[in-house]
C-alpha positions as CSV (number, residue, x, y, z in Angstrom):
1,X,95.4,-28.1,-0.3
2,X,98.0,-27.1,-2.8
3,X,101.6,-25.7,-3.1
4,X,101.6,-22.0,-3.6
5,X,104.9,-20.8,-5.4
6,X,106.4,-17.4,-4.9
7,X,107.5,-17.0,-8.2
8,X,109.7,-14.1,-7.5
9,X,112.1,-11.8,-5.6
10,X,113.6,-8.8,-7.2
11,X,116.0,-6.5,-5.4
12,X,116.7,-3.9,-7.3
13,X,118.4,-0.1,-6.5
14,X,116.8,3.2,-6.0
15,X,118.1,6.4,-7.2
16,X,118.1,7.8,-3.8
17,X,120.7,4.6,-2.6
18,X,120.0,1.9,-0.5
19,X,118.1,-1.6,-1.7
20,X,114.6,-2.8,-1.5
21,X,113.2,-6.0,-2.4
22,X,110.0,-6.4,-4.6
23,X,108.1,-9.7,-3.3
24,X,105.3,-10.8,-6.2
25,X,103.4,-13.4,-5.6
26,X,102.2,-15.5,-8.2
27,X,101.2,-18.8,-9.3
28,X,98.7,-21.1,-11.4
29,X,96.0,-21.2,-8.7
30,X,95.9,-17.8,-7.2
31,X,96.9,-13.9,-8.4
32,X,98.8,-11.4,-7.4
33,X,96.6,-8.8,-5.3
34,X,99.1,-6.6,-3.4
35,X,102.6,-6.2,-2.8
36,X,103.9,-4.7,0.4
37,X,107.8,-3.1,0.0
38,X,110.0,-3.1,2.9
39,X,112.7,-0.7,2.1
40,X,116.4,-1.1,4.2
41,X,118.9,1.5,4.4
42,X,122.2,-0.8,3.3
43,X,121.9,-4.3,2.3
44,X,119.5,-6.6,2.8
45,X,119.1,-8.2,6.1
46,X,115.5,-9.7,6.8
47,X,115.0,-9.6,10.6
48,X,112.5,-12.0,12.3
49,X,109.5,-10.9,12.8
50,X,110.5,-7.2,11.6
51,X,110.1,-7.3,8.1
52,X,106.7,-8.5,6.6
53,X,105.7,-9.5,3.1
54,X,102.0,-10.1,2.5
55,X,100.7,-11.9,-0.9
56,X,96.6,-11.2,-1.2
57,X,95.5,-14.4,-2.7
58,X,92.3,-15.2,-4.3
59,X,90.6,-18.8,-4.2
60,X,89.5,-20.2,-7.5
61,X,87.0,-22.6,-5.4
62,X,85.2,-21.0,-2.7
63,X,83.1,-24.0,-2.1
64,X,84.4,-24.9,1.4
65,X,85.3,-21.3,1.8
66,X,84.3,-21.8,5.2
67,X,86.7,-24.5,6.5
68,X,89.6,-22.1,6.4
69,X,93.0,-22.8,4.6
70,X,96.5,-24.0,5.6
71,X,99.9,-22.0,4.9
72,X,103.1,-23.6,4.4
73,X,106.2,-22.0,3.3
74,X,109.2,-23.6,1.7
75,X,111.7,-22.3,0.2
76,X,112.5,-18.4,-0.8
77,X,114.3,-18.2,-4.3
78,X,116.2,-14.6,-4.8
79,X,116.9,-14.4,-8.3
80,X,121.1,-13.6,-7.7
81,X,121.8,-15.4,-4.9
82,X,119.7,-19.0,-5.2
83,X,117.2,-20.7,-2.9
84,X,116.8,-20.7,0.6
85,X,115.2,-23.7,1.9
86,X,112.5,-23.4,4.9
87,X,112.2,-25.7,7.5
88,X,108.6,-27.1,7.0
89,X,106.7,-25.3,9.3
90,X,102.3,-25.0,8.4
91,X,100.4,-22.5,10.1
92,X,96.8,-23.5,10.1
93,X,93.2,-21.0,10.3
94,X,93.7,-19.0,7.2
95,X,90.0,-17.9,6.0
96,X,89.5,-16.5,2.6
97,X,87.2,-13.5,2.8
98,X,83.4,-14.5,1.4
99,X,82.9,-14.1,-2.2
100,X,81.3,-10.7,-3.7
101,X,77.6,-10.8,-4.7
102,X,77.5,-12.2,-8.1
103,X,76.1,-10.2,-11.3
104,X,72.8,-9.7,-10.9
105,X,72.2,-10.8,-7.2
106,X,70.3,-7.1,-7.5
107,X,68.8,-4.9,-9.3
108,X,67.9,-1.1,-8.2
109,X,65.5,1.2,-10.0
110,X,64.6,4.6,-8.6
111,X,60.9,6.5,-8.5
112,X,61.6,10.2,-9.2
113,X,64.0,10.2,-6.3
114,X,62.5,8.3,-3.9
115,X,61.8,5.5,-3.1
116,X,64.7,3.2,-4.4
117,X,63.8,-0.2,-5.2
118,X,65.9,-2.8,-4.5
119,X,65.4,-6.2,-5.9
120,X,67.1,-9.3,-4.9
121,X,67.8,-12.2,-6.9
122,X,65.7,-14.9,-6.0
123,X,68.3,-17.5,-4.8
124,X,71.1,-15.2,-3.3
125,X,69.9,-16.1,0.0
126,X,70.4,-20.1,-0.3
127,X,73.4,-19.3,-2.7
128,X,75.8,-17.6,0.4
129,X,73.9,-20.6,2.9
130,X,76.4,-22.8,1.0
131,X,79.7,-21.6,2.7
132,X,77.9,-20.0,6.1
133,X,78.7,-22.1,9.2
134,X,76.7,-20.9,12.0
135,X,80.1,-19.7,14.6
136,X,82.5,-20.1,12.9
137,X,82.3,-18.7,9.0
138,X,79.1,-16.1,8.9
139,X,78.9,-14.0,6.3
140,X,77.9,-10.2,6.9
141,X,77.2,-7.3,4.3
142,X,77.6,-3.5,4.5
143,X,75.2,-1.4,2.0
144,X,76.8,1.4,1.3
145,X,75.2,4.4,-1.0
146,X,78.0,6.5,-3.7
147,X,77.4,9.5,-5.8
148,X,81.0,8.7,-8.0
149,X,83.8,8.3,-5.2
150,X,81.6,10.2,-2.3
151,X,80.1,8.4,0.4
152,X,76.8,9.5,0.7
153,X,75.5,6.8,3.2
154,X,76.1,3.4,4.9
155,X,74.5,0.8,6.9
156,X,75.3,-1.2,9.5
157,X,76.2,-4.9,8.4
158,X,73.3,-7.4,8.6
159,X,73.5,-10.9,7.6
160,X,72.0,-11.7,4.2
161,X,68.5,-12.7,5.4
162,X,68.4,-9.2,7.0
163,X,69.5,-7.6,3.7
164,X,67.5,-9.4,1.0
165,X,64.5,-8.4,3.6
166,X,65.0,-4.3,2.6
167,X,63.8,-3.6,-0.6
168,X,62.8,0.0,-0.7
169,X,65.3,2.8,1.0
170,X,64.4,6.4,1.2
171,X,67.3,8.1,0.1
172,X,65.3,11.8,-0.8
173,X,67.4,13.7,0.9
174,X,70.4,12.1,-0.3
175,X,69.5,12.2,-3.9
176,X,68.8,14.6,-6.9
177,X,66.6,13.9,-9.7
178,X,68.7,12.9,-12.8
179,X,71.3,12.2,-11.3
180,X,73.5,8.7,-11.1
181,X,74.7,6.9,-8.2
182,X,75.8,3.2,-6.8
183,X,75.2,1.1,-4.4
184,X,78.0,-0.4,-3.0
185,X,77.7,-4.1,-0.9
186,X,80.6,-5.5,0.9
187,X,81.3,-8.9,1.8
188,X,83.4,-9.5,5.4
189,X,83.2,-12.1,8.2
190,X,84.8,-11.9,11.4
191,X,88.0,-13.5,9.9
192,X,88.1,-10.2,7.6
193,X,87.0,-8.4,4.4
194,X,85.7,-10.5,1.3
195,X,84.7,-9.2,-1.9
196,X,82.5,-6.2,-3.1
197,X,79.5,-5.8,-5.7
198,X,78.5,-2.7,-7.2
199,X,75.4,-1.9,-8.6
200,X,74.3,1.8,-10.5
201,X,71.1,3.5,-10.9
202,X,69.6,6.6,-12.0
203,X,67.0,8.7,-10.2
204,X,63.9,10.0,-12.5
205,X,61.9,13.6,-12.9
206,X,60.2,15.0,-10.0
207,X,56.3,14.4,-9.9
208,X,54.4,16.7,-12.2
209,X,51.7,19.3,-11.0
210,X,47.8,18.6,-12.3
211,X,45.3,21.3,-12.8
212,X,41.7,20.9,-14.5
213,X,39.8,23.6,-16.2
214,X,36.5,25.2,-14.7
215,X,33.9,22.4,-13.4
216,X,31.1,25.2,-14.8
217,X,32.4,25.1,-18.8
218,X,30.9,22.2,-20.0
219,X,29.3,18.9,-17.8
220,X,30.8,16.6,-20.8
221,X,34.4,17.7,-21.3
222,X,37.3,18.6,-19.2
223,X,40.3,19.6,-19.7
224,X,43.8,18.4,-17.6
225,X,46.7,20.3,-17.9
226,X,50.5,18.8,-17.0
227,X,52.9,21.3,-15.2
228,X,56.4,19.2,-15.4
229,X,58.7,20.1,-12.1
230,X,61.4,23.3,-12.9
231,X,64.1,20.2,-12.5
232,X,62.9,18.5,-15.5
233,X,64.0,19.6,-19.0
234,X,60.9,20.0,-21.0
235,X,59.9,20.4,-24.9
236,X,59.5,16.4,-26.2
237,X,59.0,14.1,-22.9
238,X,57.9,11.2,-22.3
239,X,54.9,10.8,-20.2
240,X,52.4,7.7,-19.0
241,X,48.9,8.8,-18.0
242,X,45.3,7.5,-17.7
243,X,41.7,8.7,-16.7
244,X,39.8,6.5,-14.5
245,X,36.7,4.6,-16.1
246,X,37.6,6.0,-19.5
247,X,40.8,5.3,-21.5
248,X,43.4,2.4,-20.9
249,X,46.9,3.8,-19.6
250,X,48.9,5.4,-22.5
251,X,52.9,5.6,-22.7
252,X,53.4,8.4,-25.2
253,X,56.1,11.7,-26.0
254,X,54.6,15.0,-25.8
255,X,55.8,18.3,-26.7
256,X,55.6,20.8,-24.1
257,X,55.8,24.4,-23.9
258,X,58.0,26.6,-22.8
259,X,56.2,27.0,-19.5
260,X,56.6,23.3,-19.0
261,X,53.0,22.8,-19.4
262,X,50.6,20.3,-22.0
263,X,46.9,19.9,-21.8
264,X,44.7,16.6,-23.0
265,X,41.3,17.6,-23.2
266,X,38.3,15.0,-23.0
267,X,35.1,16.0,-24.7
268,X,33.2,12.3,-23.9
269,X,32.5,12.5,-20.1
270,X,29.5,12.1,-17.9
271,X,27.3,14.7,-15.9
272,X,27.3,14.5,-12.3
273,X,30.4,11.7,-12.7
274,X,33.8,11.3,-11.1
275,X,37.1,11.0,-12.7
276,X,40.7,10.5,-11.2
277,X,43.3,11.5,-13.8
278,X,47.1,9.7,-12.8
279,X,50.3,10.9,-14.9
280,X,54.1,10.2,-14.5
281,X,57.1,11.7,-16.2
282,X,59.9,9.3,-17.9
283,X,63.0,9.4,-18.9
284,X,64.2,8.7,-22.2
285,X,65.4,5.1,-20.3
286,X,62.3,4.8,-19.2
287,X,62.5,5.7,-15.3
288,X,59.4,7.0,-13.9
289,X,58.9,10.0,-11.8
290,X,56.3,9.9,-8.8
291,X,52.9,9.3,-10.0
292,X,50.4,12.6,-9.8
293,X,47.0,12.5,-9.7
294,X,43.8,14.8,-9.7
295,X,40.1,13.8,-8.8
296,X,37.6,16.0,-10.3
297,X,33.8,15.7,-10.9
298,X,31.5,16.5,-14.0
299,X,28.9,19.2,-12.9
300,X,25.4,19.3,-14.3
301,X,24.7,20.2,-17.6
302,X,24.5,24.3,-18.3
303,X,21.1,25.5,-19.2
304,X,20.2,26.6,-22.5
305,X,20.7,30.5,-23.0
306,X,17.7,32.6,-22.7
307,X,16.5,34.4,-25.5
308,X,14.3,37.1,-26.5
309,X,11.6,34.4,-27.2
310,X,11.9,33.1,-24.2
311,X,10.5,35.6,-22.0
312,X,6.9,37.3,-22.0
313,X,7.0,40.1,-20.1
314,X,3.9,42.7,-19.0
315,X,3.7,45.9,-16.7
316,X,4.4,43.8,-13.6
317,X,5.3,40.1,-14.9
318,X,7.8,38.4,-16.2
319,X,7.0,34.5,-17.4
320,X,10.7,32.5,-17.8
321,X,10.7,29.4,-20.5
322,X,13.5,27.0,-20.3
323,X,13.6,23.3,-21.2
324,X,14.8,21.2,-18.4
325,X,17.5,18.0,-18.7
326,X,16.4,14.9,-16.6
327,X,18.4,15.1,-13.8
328,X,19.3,18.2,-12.5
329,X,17.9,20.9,-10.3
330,X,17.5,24.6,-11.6
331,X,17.3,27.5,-9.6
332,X,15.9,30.7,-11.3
333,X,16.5,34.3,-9.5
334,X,15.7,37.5,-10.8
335,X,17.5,40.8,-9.8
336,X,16.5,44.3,-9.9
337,X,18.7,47.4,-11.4
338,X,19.6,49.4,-8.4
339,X,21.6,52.2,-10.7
340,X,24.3,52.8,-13.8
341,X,27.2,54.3,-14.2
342,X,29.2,54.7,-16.9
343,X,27.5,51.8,-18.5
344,X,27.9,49.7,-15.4
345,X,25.3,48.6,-14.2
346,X,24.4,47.4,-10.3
347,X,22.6,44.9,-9.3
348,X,20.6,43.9,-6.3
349,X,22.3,41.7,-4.2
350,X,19.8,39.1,-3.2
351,X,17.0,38.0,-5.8
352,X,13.8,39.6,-5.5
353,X,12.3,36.8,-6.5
354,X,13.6,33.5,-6.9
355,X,12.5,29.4,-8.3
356,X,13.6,25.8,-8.1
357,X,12.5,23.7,-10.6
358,X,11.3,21.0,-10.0
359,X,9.2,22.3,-6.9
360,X,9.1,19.5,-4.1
361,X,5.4,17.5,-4.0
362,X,4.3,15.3,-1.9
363,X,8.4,14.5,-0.3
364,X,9.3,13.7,-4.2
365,X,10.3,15.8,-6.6
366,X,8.4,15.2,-9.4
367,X,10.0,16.0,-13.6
368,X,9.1,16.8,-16.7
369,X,11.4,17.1,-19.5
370,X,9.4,19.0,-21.3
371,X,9.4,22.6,-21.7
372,X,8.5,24.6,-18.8
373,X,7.4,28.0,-17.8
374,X,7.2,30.2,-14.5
375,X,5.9,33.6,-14.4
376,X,7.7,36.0,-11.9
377,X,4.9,38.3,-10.6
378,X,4.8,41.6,-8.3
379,X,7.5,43.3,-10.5
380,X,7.8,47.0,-10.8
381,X,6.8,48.5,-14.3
382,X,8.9,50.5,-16.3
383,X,11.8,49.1,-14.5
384,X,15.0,47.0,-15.9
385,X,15.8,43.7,-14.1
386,X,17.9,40.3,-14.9
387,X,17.4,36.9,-14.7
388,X,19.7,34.4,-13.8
389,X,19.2,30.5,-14.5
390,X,21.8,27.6,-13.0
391,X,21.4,24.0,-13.1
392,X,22.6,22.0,-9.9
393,X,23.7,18.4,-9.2
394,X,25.0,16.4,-6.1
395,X,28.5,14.4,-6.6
396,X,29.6,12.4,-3.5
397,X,27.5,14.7,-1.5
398,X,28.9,18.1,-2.9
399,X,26.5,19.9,-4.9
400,X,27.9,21.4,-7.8
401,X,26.3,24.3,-9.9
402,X,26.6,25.1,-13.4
403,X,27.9,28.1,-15.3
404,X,24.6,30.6,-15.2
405,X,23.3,31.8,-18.1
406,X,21.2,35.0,-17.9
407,X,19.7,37.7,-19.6
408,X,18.3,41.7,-18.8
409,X,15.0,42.4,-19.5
410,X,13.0,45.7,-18.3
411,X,9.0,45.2,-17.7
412,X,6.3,47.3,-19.7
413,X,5.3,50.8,-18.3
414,X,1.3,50.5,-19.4
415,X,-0.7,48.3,-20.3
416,X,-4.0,48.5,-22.3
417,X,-6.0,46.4,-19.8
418,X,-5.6,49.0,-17.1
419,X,-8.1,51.1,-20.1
420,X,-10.5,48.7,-21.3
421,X,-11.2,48.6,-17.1
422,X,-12.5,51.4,-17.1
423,X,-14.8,50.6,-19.6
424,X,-13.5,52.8,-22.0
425,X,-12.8,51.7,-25.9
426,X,-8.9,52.7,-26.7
427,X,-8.0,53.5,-30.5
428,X,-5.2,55.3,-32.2
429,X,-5.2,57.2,-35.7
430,X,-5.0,55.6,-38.6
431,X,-7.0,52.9,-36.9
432,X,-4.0,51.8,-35.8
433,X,-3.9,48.2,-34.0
434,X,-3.6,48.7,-30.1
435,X,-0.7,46.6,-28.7
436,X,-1.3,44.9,-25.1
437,X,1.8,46.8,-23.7
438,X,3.6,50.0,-24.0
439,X,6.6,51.3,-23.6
440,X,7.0,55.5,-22.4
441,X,6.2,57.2,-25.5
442,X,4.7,60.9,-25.2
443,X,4.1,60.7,-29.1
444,X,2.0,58.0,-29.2
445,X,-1.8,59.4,-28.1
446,X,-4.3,57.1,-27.3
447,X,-8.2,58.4,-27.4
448,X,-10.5,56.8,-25.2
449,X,-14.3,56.9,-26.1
450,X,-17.2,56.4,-24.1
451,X,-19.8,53.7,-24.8
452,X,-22.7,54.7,-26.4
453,X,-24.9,57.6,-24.5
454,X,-22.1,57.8,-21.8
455,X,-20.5,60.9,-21.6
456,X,-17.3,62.0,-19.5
457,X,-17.9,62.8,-16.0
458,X,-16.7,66.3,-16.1
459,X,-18.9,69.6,-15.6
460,X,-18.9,72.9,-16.4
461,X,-17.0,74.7,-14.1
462,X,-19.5,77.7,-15.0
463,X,-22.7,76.3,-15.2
464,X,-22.0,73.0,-13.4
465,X,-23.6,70.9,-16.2
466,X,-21.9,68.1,-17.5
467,X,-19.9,68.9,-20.7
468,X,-21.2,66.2,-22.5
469,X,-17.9,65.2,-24.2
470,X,-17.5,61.9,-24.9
471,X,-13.3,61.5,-25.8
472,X,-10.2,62.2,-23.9
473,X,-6.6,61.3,-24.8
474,X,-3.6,59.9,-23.1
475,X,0.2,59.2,-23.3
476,X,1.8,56.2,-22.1
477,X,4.6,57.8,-19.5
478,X,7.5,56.3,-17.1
479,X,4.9,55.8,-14.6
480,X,1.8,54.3,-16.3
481,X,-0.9,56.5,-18.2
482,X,-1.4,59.7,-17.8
483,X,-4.4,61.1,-16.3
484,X,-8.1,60.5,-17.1
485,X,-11.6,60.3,-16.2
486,X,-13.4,57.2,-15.7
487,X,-16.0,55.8,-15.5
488,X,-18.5,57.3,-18.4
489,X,-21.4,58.5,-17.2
490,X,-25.1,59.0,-18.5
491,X,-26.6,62.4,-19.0
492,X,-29.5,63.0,-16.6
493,X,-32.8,64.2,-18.3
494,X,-34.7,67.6,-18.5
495,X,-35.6,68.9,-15.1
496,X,-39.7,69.1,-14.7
497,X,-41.6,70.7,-11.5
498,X,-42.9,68.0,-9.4
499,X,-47.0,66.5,-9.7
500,X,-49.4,67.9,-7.1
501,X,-50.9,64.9,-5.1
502,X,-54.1,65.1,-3.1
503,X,-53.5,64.1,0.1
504,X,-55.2,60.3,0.5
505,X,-58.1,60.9,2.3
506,X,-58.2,58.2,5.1
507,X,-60.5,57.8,8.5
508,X,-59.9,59.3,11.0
509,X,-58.3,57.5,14.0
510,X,-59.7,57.5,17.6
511,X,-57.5,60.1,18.7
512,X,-58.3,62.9,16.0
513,X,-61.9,62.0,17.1
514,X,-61.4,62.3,20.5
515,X,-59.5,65.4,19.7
516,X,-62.3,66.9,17.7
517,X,-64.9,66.1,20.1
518,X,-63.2,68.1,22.8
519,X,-62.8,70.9,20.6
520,X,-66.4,71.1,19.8
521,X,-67.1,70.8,23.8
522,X,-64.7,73.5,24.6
523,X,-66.1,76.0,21.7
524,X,-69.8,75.1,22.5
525,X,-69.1,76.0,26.4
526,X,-67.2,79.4,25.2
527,X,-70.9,80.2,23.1
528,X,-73.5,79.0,26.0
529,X,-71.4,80.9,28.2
530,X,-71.2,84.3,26.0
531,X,-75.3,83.8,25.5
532,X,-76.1,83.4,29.2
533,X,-73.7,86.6,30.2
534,X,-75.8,88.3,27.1
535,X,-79.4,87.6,28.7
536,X,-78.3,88.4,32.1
537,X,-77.8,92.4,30.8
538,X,-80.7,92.1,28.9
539,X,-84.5,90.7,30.3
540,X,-84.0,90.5,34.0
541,X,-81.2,91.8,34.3
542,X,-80.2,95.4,34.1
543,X,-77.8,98.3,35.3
544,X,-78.2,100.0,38.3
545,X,-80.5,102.8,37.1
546,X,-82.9,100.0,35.1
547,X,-81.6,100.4,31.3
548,X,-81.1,97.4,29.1
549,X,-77.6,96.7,28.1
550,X,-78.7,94.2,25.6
551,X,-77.1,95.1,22.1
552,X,-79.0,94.8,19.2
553,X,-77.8,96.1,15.5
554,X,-79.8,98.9,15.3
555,X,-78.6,100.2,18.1
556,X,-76.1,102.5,15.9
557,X,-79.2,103.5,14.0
558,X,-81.3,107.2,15.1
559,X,-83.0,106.1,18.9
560,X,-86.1,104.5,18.4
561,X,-89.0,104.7,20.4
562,X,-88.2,103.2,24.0
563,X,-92.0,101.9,24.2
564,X,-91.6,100.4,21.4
565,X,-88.4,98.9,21.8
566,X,-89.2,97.3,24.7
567,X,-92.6,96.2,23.2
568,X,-90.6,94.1,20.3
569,X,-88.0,92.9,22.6
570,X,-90.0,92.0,25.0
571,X,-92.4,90.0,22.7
572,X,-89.6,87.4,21.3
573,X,-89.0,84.6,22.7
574,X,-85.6,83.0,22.2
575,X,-86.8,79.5,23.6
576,X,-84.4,77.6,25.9
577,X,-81.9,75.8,25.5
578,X,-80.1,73.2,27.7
579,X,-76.7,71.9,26.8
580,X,-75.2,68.9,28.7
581,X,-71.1,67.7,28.2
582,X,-69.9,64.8,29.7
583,X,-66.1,64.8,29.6
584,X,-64.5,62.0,31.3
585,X,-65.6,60.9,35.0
586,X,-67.8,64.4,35.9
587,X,-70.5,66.2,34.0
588,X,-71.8,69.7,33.8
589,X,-75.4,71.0,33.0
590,X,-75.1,74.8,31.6
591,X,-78.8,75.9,30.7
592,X,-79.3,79.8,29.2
593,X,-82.6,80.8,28.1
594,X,-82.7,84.2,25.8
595,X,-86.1,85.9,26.1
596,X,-87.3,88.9,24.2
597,X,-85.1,89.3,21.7
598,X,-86.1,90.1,17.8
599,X,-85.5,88.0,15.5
600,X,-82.8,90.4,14.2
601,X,-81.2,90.6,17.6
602,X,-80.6,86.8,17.9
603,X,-77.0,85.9,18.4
């Protein structure tokens, strides 16, 4: 739409011979961009079509960029030899290229080193709108990424819709942390090139590494410690953190070590609670590095420690005090010494005994915050065991378990119960008090007495008597008391011969009578019949030759006179007798008469 002036034509000589011409173009509406130098061997002679001279021209108004521009050339002035008027002669479809993204049409900021942000201005797409006509003037930008001169990537063109639509690009493996780079966007339509914007950026730390101390130290603080990456440069940084539920975020400069490393502690936090703790790294112009984050959850609170006090122990017991928090579950376990060397002691390794507090009641668990006690029986005396308390807690369905506290304790070897049960009564000199429990001790006797008139049950190995002693001492040992004799006894009295009885006198039953009776029967037949065998030799009986054979006492006196005899024998009468014994179902009749016998010569 206007005249366009080209101001000036210079031919001027080179060292090495020959002429040139230098063509700049210039004028009030447009600058000089480029000049092209066609160089001829003698003179100047400017062939048709042969030699070339292009002026880059840029448009003060790009407002109907779009509708394309009109050339017309009219004259060519050379400084030495005048003007040389052109016939008028326009060529028409000239298109400026479209105009560079303005100053601020985007602005990039970098995570770490990924992902770059990209963000576009908020009327760039309507502003390039204004000189886009759909097929014939359409706009197109190429995105390409720079470290310095090097091409590190590009992307194909896309119209500005298309552009304005991207803003995040992964460029990790392109990019290094702390590092600058630029992002180049070209402007071209299918008529050619337009202008360029350029836009820099810097890339941030890497992300950080997160560690928290031991879940077991304490239930209500927690310490986080902050490893920066071996890329970043340590001692004062810059860093942004928060812990979930607790503090607000904080922007603040720490000083790390020379490990890289800092550590915030929190002493406020919650048993059996959940935390997330989120920290980035900045650089001194604030760019952040990739946020890292660690969850972590508060166990239950650690028991008390167990002291001295607060455990009773016997030959074969142990009771365990503790004072429970509202809350939590404890789990008691005892182990037993299994040997020592060196000082190092080994342990069993399962529990011999073990308890949960609070013990499950009817499907609830039931708590008392109050101080509780459990006693541990069945344990060896004499022997060394330990206990071991922990306190547990469920956090999203994990259960965590406390630090354990625990203590060694070793049971009595002897106790005085196992005495005063056998019903003995247990002192020590000096009337000395007599302590429940005892330790091994082979200096320490204890003398057991009797009750009163109870003696010890030991005899006389001699005599076999009891001794009559009524004391006997012992020693606690390794293995309970040492041997003694129980129970007392009494002493028996004075041995006496034993009372003659008379026999009771009592009837006599039907069988000793009918025993009796048959006895009398048997001797009085044994008599008759001795009598009747007597008379038969005597009275009317006789030998063969007549002479009595009856024996009379006299008979081993001097021979009497046989007259005689006969006349006394003969004369006494012994009567008669009949005897009659009925013995069961049959009887018998035994008669014997004695005649002539004296009264001397009676049997």
């Amino acid at each position: 739409g206007a005249d366009y002036t080209m101001a000036k034509a210079v031919v001027s000589t080179q060292s090495t011979g020959g002429e040139h011409v230098d063509i700049s173009c210039s004028g009030a509406d447009y600058t000089m961009a480029k000049a092209v130098v066609s160089t001829q061997s003698t003179g100047i002679t400017v062939v048709a079509g042969t030699d070339s001279y292009d002026c880059e021209i840029t448009l003060s108004d790009a407002t109907n960029i779009q509708a394309g521009v009109t050339l017309r050339v009219k004259e060519i002035k050379y400084d030495t030899k005048g003007s040389v008027t052109l016939p008028v002669k326009s060529v028409e479809g000239f298109y400026a290229g479209p105009p560079a993204l303005g100053t601020g049409a985007v602005t990039i900021s970098a995570v770490g080193k990924s992902p770059v942000l990209l963000t576009w201005g908020g009327t760039l797409a309507a502003d390039v709108a204004k000189y886009t006509e759909a097929g014939k003037y359409e706009p197109v930008y190429v995105l390409t990424l720079k470290k310095s001169t090097e091409t590190l990537k590009t992307y194909e063109a896309k119209s500005i819709t298309d552009l304005v639509a991207t803003t995040s690009y992964d460029w990790s493996a392109e990019l290094e942390f702390l590092s600058g780079y630029t992002v180049e966007i070209a402007a071209s339509t299918s008529h050619g090139p337009g202008g360029k914007s350029s836009t820099s950026f810097k890339t941030g730390n890497d992300k950080a590494t997160l560690t928290v101390s031991d879940v077991k130290v304490s239930s209500t603080s927690r310490s986080v410690t902050i490893t920066l990456a071996a890329s970043s440069v340590g001692g004062a940084t810059k860093i942004k953190h928060q812990l979930s539920g607790k503090t607000a975020e904080v922007t603040e400069v720490k000083t790390f070590n020379e490990d890289k490393q800092y550590t915030i502690e929190f002493d406020d936090l919650t048993p059996l609670n959940s935390y997330t703790f989120t920290v980035m790294v900045l650089t001194d112009d604030g760019i952040p590095s990739q946020p890292a984050s660690i969850t972590f959850n508060q166990g239950p609170t650690k028991p008390k420690a167990i002291n001295t006090g607060d455990i009773a122990l016997t030959d074969g017991t142990a009771a365990i005090s503790f004072e429970p928090a509202a809350g939590f579950t404890y789990r008691i376990k005892v182990y037993k010494k299994i040997s020592e060397v060196d000082g190092v002691k080994t342990w069993s390794t399962d529990p011999v005994a073990t308890y949960v507090y609070p013990e499950p009641a009817d499907g609830a668990r039931r708590r008392r915050d109050t101080k509780q006690t459990y006693t541990f029986p069945g344990l060896a005396g004499n022997t060394e065991y330990k206990v071991v308390m922990t306190s547990e807690g469920t956090v999203g369905g994990t259960v965590l378990v406390s630090d354990p506290v625990e203590m060694e304790f070793k049971t009595f070897a002897c106790s005085k119960a196992t005495l005063t049960a056998a019903q003995v009564a247990v002192s020590l000199p000096a009337d000395a008090a007599v302590s429940d429990f005892h330790r091994p001790d082979e200096n320490t006797v204890f003398t057991l007495t009797c009750p009163t008139d109870l003696v010890i049950n030991e005899k006389d190995t001699a005599t076999g008597a009891l001794t009559k002693v009524t004391t006997q001492t012992v020693t606690c040992t390794a293995s309970g008391w040492s041997k003694f004799t129980a129970p007392c006894v009494a002493v028996p009295e004075p041995t006496q011969p034993p009372p003659v009885t008379e026999p009771v006198k009592e009837g006599l039953h039907g069988g000793a009578i009918a025993g009796i009776v048959i006895g009398v029967i048997v001797f009085l037949l044994i008599v008759i019949i001795l009598i009747i065998c007597i008379c038969r030799r005597g009275g009317g009986g006789g030998t063969e030759n007549g002479t009595s054979q009856k024996y009379s006492p006299r008979d081993n006196e001097g021979e009497p006179d046989i007259g005689a005899k006969e006349a006394n024998g003969d004369n006494v009468s012994m009567g008669s007798q009949t005897a009659k014994v009925e013995l069961g179902d049959e009887e018998e009749a035994v008669e014997a008469k004695v005649e002539g016998e004296t009264a001397e010569e009676k049997v």
